[in-house]
VOGU-3710 file (C-alpha; in Angstrom, 3 decimals, decimal comma):
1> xxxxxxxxxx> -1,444/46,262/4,720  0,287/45,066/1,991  2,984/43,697/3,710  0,376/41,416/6,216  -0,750/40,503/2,833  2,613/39,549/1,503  2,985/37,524/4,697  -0,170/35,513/4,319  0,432/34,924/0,706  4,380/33,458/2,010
11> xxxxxxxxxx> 2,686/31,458/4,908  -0,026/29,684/2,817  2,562/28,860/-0,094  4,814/27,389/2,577  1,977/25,519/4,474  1,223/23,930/1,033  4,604/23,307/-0,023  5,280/21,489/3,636  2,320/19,401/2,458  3,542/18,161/-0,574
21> xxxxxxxxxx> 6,681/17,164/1,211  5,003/14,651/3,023  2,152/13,533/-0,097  4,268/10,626/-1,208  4,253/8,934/2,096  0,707/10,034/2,529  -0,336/8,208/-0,380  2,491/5,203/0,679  0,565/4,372/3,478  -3,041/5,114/2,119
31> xxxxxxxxxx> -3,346/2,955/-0,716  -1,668/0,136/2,109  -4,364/0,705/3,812  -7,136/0,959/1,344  -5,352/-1,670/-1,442  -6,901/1,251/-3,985  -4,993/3,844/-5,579  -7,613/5,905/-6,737  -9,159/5,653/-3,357  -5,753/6,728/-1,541
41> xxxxxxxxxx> -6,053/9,571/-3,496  -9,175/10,953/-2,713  -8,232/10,108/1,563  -4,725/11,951/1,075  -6,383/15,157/-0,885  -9,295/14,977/1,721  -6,103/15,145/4,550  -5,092/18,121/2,695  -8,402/19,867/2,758  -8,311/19,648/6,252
51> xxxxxxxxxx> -4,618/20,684/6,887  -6,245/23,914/5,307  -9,323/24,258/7,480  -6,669/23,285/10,494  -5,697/26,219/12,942  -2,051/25,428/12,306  -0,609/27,053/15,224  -1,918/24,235/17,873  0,012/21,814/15,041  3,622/20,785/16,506
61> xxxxxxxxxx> 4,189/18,033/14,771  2,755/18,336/11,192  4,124/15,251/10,187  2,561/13,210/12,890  -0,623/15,545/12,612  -0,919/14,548/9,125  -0,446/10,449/9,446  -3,196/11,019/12,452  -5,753/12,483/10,327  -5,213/10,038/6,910
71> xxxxxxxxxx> -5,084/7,180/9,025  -8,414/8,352/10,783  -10,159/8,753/7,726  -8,613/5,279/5,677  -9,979/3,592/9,142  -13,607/5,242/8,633  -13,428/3,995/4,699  -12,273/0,588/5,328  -15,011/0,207/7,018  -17,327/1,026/4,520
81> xxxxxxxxxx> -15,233/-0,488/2,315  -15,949/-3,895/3,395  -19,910/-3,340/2,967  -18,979/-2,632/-0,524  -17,031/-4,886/-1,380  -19,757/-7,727/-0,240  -21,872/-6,750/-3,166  -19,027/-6,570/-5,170  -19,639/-8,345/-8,808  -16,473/-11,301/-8,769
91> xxxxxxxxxx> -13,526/-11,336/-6,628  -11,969/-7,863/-5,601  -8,456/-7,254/-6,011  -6,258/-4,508/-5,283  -5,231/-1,706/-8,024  -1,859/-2,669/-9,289  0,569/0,284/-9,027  3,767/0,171/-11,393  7,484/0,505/-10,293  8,858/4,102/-9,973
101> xxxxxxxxxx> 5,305/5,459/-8,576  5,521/7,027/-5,416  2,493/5,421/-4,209  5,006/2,423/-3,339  6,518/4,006/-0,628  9,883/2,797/0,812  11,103/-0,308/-0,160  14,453/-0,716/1,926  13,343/-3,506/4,087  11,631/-7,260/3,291
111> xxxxxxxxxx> 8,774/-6,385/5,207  8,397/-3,031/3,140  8,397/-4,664/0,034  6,756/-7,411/1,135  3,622/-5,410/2,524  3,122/-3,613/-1,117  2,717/-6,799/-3,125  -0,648/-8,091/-5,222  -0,305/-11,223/-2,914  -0,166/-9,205/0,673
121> xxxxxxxxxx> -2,307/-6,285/-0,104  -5,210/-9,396/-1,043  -3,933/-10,944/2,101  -4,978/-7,659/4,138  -8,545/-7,823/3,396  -9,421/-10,583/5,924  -8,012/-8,309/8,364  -10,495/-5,807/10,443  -10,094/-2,223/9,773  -7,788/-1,511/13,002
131> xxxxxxxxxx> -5,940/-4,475/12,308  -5,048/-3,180/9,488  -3,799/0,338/10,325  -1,843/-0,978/13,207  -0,290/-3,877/10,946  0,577/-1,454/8,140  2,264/1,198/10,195  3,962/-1,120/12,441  5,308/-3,377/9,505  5,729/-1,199/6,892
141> xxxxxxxxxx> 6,607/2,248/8,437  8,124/0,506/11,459  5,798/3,324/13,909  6,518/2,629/17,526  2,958/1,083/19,152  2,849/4,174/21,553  2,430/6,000/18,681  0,147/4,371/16,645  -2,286/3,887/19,975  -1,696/7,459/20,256
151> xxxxxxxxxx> -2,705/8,364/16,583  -6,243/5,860/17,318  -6,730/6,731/20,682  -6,458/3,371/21,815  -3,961/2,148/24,999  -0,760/0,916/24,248  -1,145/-2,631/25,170  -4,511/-2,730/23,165  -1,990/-1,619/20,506  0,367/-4,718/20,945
161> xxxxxxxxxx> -2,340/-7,578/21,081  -4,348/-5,578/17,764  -0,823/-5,924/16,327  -0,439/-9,774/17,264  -3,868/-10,666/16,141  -2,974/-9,014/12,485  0,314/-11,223/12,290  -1,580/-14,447/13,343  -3,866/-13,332/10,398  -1,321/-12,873/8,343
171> xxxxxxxxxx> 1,009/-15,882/8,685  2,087/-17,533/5,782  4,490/-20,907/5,334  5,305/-19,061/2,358  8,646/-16,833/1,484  8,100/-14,041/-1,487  10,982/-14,375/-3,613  12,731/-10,712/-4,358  13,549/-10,706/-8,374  15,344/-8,106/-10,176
181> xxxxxxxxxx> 14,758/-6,691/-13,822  16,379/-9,757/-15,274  14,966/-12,256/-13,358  11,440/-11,044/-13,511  11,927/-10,852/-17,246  13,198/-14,795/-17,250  9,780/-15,292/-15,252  7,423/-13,572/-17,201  8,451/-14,767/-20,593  8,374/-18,474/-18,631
191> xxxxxxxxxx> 5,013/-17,887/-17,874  3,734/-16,256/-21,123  5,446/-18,886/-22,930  4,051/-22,237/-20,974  0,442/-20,377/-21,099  0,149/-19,675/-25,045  2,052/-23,535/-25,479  -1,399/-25,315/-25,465  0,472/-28,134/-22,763  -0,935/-27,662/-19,219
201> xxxxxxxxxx> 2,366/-29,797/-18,310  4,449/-26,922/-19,486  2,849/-24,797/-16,953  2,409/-27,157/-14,062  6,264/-27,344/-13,775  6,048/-23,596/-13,051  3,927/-23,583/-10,656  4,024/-24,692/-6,798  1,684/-27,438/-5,795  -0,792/-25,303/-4,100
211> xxxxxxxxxx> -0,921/-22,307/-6,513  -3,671/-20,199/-6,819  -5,328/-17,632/-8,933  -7,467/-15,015/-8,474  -9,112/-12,689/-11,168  -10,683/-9,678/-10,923  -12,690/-8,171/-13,687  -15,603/-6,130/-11,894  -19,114/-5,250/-13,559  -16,459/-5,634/-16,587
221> xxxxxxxxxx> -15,630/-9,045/-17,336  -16,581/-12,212/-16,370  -14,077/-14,124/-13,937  -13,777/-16,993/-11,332  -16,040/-16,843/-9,373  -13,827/-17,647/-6,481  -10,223/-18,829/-6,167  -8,897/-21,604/-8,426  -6,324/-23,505/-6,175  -4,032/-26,231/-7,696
231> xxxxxxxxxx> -0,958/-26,418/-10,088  -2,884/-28,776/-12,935  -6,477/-26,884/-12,394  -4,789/-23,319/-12,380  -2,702/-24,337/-15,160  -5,267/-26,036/-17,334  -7,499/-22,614/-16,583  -4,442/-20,511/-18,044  -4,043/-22,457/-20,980  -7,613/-22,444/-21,654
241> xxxxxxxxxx> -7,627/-18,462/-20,876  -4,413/-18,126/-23,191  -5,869/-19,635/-26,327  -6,804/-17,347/-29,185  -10,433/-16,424/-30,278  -12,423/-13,937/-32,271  -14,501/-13,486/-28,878  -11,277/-12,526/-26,869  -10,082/-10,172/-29,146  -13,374/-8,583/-29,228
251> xxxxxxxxxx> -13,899/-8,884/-25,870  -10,816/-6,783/-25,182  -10,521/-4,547/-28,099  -7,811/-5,956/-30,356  -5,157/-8,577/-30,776  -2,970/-7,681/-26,977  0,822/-7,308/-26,844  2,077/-8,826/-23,518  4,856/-6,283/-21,875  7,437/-7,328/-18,655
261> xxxxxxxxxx> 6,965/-4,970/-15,918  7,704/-4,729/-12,073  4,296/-4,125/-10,251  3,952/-3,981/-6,578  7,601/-4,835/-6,432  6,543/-7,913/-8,398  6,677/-9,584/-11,847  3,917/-8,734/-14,487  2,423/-9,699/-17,531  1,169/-6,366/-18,996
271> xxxxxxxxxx> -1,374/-6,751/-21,279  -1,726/-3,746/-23,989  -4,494/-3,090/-26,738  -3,934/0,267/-28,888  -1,513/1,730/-26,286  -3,946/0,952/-23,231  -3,052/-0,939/-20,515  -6,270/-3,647/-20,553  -4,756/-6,210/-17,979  -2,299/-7,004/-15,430
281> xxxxxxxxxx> -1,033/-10,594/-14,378  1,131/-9,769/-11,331  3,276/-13,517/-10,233  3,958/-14,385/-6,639  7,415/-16,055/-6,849  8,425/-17,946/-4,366  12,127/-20,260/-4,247  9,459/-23,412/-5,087  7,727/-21,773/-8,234  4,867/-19,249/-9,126
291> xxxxxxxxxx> 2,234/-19,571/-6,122  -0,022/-17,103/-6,869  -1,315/-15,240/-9,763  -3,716/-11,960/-9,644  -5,125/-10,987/-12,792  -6,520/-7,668/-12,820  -8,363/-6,547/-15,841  -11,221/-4,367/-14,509  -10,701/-0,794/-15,914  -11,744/1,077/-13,295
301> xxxxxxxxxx> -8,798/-0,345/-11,396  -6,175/0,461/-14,101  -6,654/3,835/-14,740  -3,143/4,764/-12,516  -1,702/2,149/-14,071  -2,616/3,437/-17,670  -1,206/6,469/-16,738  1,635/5,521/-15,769  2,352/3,766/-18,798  1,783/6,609/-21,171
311> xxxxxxxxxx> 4,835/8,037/-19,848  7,226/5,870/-19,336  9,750/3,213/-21,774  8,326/-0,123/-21,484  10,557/-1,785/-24,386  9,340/-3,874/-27,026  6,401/-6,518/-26,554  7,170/-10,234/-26,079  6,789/-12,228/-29,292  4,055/-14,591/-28,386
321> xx> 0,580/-13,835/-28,784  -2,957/-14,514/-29,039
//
């Protein structure tokens, strides 16, 4: 008796410790498909629930078994999702997610990288739900089509045109610059610098013709309404947005300190009140300027992001301010 004990005690350890094996690129591809960190969370940790419940002897493949029943349940919450987010208060944008979390997933090739950014992840939402799932696995996690039709019990060929229709969708005349460190550094402090100058020509020379910005500040804050698109009208909106007040302090808390960091495989502006992480400016570089900036500063969607910080050497804060 004790030893069928012993054995069950060994099994279930090893069951959950196969699990957590595979949680990173669980969450990798969740918050893909979701474009919410806290909501990739709660799909992967349902996933595990049910790899419990699961009569794991049928299971041959727990690895595909796994990416079957996440992907299942992101494509059931997408489409709820997109009910929500119609009622939304403002423009939705996804949680940023800082470099070194897991949640990023691989980053070896362009279109890895390039399916994790602020810019892509926004991109995504005007994609249906199965669009989506067959886009992200496809381009991101490079899954053959027989197995994602297999995974949404769909044909094959089904597969191939979903997969076509996503990339239409997604087409862009625009090329994502990669940065490094340095280079995002150089950018940020660029940016910060032009934006607390006062001179919206400082700014437009930054910026590509057609650059746009998007804000999202929930129930929270007030933002655009809708995107602002245009070097002199985004960059006459940032200078207006950069300059100092007794209501913008007290709107946020404090005087901020403005950090560098790599988000979504991106450059940031970090923007920090009393050690809390109270807005994030990710920049969409491209070999012709800045042509896109997301600002998030809702606070429901910077809680990972707030963590994250609290453990981690960000360096000292830039030396312009409000």
């Amino acid at each position: 008796m004790l030893n069928d004990q012993r054995m069950s005690l060994s099994t279930t350890t090893h069951e959950a410790d196969l699990f957590e094996s595979h949680r990173g690129r669980l969450e990798a591809i969740a918050y893909r498909l979701l474009g919410s960190a806290s909501d990739a969370e709660d799909a992967v940790q349902e996933t595990f629930l049910r790899w419990q419940a699961a009569d794991r002897g049928y299971v041959e493949t727990p690895v595909a078994w796994l990416t079957t029943v996440l992907t299942n349940l992101c494509l059931n919450q997408l489409d709820s999702a997109r009910v929500r987010r119609e009622t939304y208060v403002g423009q939705w944008l996804p949680e940023p997610v800082f470099a070194g979390d897991r949640m990023l997933g691989p980053a070896d090739t362009v279109e890895q990288r390039e399916s994790v950014s602020i810019a892509m992840l926004t991109l995504m939402e005007r994609l249906s739900a199965k669009e989506r799932v067959v886009y992200v696995l496809r381009e991101a996690f490079g899954y053959a089509h027989n197995e994602i039709a297999e995974m949404l019990e769909i044909s094959e060929s089904n597969c191939q045109q979903i997969y076509r229709r996503a990339k239409q969708h997604m087409a862009t005349d625009r090329t994502r610059v990669d940065v490094d460190d340095a280079a995002a550094r150089r950018i940020v402090e660029e940016f910060l610098a032009a934006a607390v100058s006062g001179r919206t020509e400082t700014l437009v020379e930054l910026l590509t013709e057609d650059a746009a910005i998007i804000g999202d500040g929930g129930s929270f804050y007030a933002t655009l309404s809708r995107p602002l698109v245009g070097a002199f009208r985004v960059a006459r909106f940032l200078r207006l947005s950069f300059r100092s007040s007794d209501a913008k302090r007290e709107l946020v808390g404090g005087d901020p300190a403005f950090f560098v960091a790599m988000a979504n495989d991106g450059p940031a502006l970090v923007m920090v009140v009393a050690d809390r992480v109270v807005g994030v400016v990710a920049l969409g570089v491209t070999s012709e300027g800045i042509a896109s900036i997301h600002a998030q500063v809702n606070p429901e969607k910077l809680e990972r992001a707030n963590r994250a910080w609290a453990t981690v050497e960000h360096g000292a804060p830039l030396p312009e301010s409000w």
